[in-house]
C-alpha positions in Angstrom: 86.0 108.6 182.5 84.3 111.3 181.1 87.6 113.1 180.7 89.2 110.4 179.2 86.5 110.0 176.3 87.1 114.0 175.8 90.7 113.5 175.6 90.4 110.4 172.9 87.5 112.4 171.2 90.3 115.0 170.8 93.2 113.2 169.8 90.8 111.1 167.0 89.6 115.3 166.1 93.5 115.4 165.8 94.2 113.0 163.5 91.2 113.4 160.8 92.7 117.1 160.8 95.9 116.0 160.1 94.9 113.8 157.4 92.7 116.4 155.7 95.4 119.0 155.6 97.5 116.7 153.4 94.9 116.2 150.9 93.9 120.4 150.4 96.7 120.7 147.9 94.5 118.4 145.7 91.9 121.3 146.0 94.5 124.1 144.9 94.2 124.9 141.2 97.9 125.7 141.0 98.9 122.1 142.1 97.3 121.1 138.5 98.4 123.8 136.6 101.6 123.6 138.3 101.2 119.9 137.0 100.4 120.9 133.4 103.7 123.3 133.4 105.9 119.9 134.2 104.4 118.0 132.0 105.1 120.5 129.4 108.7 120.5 130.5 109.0 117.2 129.9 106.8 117.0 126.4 110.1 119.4 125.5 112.8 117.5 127.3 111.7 114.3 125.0 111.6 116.2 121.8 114.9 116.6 122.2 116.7 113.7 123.3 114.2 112.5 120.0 116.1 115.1 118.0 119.6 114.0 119.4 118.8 110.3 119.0 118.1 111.0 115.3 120.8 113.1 114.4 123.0 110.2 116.0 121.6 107.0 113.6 118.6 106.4 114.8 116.8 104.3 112.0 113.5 105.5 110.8 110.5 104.4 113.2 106.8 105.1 113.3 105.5 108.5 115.5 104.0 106.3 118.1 107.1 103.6 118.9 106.9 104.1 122.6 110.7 102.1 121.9 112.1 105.4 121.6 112.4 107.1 124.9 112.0 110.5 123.6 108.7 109.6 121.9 107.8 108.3 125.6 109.0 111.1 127.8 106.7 113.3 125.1 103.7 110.9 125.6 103.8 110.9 129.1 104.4 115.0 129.4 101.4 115.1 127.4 99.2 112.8 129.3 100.5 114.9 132.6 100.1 118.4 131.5 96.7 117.5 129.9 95.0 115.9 132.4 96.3 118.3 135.0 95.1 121.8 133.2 91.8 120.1 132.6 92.0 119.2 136.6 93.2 122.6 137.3 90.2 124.2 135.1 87.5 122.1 137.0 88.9 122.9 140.1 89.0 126.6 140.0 85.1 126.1 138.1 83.9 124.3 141.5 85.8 126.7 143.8 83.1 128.7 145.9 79.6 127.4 144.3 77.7 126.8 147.0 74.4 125.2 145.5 74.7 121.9 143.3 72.7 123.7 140.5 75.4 126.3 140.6 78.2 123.5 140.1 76.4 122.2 137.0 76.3 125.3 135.6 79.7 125.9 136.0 80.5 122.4 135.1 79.3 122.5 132.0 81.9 124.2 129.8 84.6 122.3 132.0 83.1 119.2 130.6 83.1 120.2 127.2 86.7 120.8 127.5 87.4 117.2 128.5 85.2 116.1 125.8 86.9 118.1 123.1 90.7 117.2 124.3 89.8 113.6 124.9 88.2 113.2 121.2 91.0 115.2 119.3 93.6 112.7 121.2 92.1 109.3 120.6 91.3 111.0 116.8 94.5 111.7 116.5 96.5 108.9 117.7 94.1 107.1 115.7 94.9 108.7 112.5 99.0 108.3 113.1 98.6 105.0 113.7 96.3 103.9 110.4 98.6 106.0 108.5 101.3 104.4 109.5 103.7 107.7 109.4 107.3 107.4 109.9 110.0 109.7 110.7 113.6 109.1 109.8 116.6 111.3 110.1 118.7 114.1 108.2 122.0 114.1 106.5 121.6 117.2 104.5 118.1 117.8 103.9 115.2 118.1 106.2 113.2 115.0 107.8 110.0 113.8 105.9 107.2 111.6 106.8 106.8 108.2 105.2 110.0 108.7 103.6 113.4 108.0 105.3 116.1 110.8 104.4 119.1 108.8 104.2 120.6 108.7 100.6 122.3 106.0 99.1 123.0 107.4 95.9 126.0 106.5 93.6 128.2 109.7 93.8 131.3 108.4 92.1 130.2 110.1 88.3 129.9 107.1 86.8 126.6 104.8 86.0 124.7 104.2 88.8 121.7 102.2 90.3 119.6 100.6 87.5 121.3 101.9 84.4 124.5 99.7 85.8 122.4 97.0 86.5 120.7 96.8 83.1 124.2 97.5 81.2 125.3 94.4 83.1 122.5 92.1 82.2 122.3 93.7 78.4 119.3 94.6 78.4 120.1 98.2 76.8 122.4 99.5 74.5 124.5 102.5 74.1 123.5 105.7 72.0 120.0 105.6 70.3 119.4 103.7 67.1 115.6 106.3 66.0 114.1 102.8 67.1 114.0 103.8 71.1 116.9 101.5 71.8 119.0 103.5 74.0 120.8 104.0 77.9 118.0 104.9 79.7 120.3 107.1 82.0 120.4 109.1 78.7 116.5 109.8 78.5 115.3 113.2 80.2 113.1 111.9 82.7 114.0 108.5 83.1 113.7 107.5 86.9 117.2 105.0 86.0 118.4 105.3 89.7 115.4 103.1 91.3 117.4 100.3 92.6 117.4 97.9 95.3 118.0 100.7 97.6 121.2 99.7 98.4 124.5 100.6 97.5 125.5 99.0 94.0 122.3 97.0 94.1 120.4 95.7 91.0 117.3 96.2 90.4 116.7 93.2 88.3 117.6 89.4 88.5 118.2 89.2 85.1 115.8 88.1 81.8 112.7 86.1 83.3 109.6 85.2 81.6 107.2 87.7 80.2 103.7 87.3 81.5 102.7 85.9 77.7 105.1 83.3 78.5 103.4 82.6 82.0 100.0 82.4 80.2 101.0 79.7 77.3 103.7 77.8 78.7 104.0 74.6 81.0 105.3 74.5 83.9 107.8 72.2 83.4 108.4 74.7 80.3 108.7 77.8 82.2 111.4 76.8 85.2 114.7 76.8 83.1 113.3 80.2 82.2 113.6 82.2 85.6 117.1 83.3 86.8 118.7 80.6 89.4 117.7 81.1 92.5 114.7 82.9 92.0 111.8 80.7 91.8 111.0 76.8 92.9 108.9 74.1 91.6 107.3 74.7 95.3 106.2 78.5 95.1 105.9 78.3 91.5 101.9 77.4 92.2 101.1 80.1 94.3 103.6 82.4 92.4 101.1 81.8 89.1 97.8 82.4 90.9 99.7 85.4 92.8 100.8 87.4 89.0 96.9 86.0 87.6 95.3 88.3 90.6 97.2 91.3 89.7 96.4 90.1 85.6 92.5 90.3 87.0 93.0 93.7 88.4 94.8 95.1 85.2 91.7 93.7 83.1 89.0 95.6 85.0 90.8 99.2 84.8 92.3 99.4 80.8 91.1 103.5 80.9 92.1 106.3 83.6 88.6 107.0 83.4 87.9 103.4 85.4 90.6 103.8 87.3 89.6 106.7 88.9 85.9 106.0 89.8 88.0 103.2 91.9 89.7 105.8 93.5 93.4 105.6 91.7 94.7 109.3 91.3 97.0 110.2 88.4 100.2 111.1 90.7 103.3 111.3 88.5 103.7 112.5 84.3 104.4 110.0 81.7 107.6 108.9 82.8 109.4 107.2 80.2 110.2 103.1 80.1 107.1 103.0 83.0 104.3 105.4 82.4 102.0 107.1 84.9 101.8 106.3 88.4 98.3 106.3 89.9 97.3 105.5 92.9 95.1 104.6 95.6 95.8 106.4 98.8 93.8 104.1 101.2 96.0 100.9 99.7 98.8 102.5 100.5 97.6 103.8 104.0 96.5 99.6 104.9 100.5 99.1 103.7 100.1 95.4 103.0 101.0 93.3 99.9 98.0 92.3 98.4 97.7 91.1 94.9 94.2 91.8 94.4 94.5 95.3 95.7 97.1 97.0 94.1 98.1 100.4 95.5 98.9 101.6 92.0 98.4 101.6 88.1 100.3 102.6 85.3 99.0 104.2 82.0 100.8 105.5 78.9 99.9 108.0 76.1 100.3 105.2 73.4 98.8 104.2 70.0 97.8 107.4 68.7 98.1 109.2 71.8 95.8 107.7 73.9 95.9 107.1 77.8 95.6 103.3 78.3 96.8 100.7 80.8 100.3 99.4 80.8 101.1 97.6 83.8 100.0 97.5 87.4 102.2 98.2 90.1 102.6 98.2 94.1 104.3 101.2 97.0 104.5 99.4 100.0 105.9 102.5 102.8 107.4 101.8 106.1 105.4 101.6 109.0 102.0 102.2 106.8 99.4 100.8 108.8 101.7 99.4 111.4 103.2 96.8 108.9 106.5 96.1 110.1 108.0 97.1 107.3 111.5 98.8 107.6 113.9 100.8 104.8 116.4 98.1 105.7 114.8 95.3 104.0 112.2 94.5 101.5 109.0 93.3 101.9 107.2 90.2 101.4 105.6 89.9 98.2 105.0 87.3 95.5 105.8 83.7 95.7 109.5 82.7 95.1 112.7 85.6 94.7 111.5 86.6 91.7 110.3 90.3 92.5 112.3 92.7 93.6 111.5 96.0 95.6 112.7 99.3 94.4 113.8 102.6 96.0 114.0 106.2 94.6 116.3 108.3 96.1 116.3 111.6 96.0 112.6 111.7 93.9 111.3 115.2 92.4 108.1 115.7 91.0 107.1 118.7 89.4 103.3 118.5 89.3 102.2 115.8 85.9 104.4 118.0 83.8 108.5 116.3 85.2 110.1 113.7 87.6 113.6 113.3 88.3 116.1 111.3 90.8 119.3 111.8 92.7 118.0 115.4 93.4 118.5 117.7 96.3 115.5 119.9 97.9 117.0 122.6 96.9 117.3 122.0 93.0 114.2 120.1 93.6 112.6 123.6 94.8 114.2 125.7 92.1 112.4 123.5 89.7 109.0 124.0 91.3 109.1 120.4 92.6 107.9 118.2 95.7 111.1 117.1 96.9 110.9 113.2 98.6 114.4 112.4 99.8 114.1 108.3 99.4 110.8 106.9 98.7 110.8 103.4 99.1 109.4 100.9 98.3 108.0 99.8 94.8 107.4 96.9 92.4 106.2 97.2 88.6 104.2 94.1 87.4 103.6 93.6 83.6 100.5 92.2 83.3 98.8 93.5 80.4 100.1 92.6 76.3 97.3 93.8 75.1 99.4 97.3 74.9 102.7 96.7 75.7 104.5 93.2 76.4 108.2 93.7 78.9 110.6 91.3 76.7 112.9 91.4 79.9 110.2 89.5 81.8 107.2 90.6 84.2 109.1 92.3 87.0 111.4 93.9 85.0 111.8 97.7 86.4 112.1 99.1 82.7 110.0 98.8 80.1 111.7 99.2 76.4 108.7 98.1 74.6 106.4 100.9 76.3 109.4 103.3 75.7 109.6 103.0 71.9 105.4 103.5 71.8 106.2 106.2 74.0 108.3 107.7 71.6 106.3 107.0 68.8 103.5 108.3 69.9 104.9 111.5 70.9 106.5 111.8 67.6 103.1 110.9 66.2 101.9 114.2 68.2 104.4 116.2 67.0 104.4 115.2 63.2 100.9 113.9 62.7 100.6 114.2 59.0 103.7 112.0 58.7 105.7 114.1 56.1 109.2 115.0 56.6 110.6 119.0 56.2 
């Protein structure tokens, strides 16, 4: 018997040694950073079926759509090759201590490490995600973030985008008349291209009611005003406190001065028929519609020269925030059809001083200018008659009445004594 329990005593010596040889490799550094390498490998390998999928029509998506397997093979080699150097590092720190003070000693950088990886991930996946950046592909010109590359531009030498649209409704004329009546495709600066975003889309549903008109007349009064199709007896309530928000937000910022202790930053010159663009960068980073919290404002250099409110308007981008919002289709915004969303393709803003459409980023760069290949997407709201009523209606895209007090003014600035040579 005594045999016997040697013999079993043996075999179960046996087995524990042959399950504890095949866990050592977990005690080998270079399993991890043999680990780390693949993981690597495969961060790489996803990057570029990403690049292949994108230069094959992939639509624009947000840097953390797990949809894409590209952006998944690169978020799982990162996890892998992470966490294994961090296991190969504290591995190879516990090799040969031999006291449990020595460990700690030795742990203590190792730890640090895992601290410092862990919060620069979660900080930056954070960040992607509340800024909502996108990624888009390249036909031409390089990708951007928050702005898709594709361009939709009329090509054909003839009018396109806008200045169509508002030749077709007659809203403009041709030539200039020294009143500020003229194509705004003509005016140096004019952003005329800001359509839809679609091919041969308008910009505008036609003449609609100016906010005065909202203000003073009945309801009953105001329907046969709006274009067909484009607003209901339904949505008109919620359409009229939707347009008296924005008309709230417009009365508490008439200077840049106000505007700016709210956060809005001047981002754009004076461009003509719509003023300048300010804007407040957290608005757009939430990317939802809210009429109380405009992402933008506009100001003119009007009546004498002076920097005062216009209008008010909104830039809702893709993905900000994890909206849902695509380039393919507009978003939701005010009660009815009324509104409608604009693109700008090509955009090229040369510090306050110039801005310019249907650009490339190289003539973009050989003007000194930050080059956004399609920056969608926008609404103007007119909202403030104090200094400058839109006779084509409050969502109008252009503005002729700010445009002639645009003109005037500079003229004003150029001439001010008033007397002819």
């Amino acid at each position: 018997m005594a045999s016997m329990d040697r013999y079993a005593e043996v075999e179960r010596a046996s087995e524990r040694a042959r399950r504890d040889v095949r866990l050592d490799w977990l005690a080998e550094a270079s399993t991890w950073f043999t680990g780390a390498v693949v993981g690597m490998a495969v961060v790489f390998i996803g990057l570029a079926v990403d690049a292949y999928r994108h230069n094959n029509s992939a639509s624009e998506e947000t840097l953390l759509s797990l949809g894409n397997p590209g952006h998944l093979m690169a978020a799982i080699g990162l996890v892998l090759g992470s966490a294994s150097a961090l296991l190969g590092l504290t591995v190879s720190a516990l090799r040969g201590t031999s006291t449990a003070e020595h460990a700690i000693r030795r742990m203590v950088p190792v730890t640090a490490a895992w601290v410092a990886l862990t919060t620069i991930a979660v900080g930056s996946i954070t960040y992607i995600g509340a800024s909502g950046a996108t990624i888009g592909h390249s036909h031409g010109s390089t990708a951007s973030v928050t702005a898709d590359t594709h361009s939709h531009a009329d090509t054909t030498g003839g009018d396109a985008g806008v200045a169509a649209a508002l030749k077709d409704e007659g809203i403009t004329t041709t030539g200039g008349d020294g009143g500020g009546n003229q194509d705004p495709s003509q005016v140096p600066g004019a952003l005329t291209q800001g359509t839809n975003g679609q091919p041969g889309g308008h910009h505008d549903h036609g003449k609609q009611p100016t906010f005065t008109q909202l203000e003073t007349l009945s309801q009953d009064e105001l329907m046969p005003l709006f274009p067909p199709g484009t607003m209901t007896a339904a949505d008109f309530p919620k359409f009229k406190q939707q347009v008296e928000a924005v008309r709230q937000v417009a009365l508490k910022y008439p200077t840049p001065e106000q505007a700016k202790a709210a956060g809005y930053v001047n981002t754009t010159s004076d461009v003509p028929y719509m003023g300048q663009h300010y804007l407040n960068f957290d608005y757009v980073r939430k990317g939802i519609f809210d009429p109380e919290h405009p992402q933008g404002l506009l100001y003119s250099k009007i009546d004498g020269g002076e920097e005062k409110l216009v209008g008010v308007w909104f830039l809702i981008l893709p993905g900000a925030g994890g909206n849902g919002v695509t380039r393919d289709a507009e978003p939701a915004g005010f009660a009815g059809n009324l509104d409608l969303w604009h693109a700008h393709v090509g955009l090229c803003l040369v510090g306050l001083t110039g801005a310019s459409e249907g650009e490339t980023k190289e003539s973009c760069q050989a003007k000194g200018g930050n080059f956004t290949a399609d920056l969608r997407w926008m609404m103007h709201v007119w909202v403030y008659p104090e200094t400058t009523e839109n006779p084509q209606g409050v969502f109008a895209y252009l503005n002729e009445d700010l445009f002639k007090k645009q003109q005037a003014a500079r003229q004003q600035a150029s001439n001010p004594t008033g007397v002819t040579q």
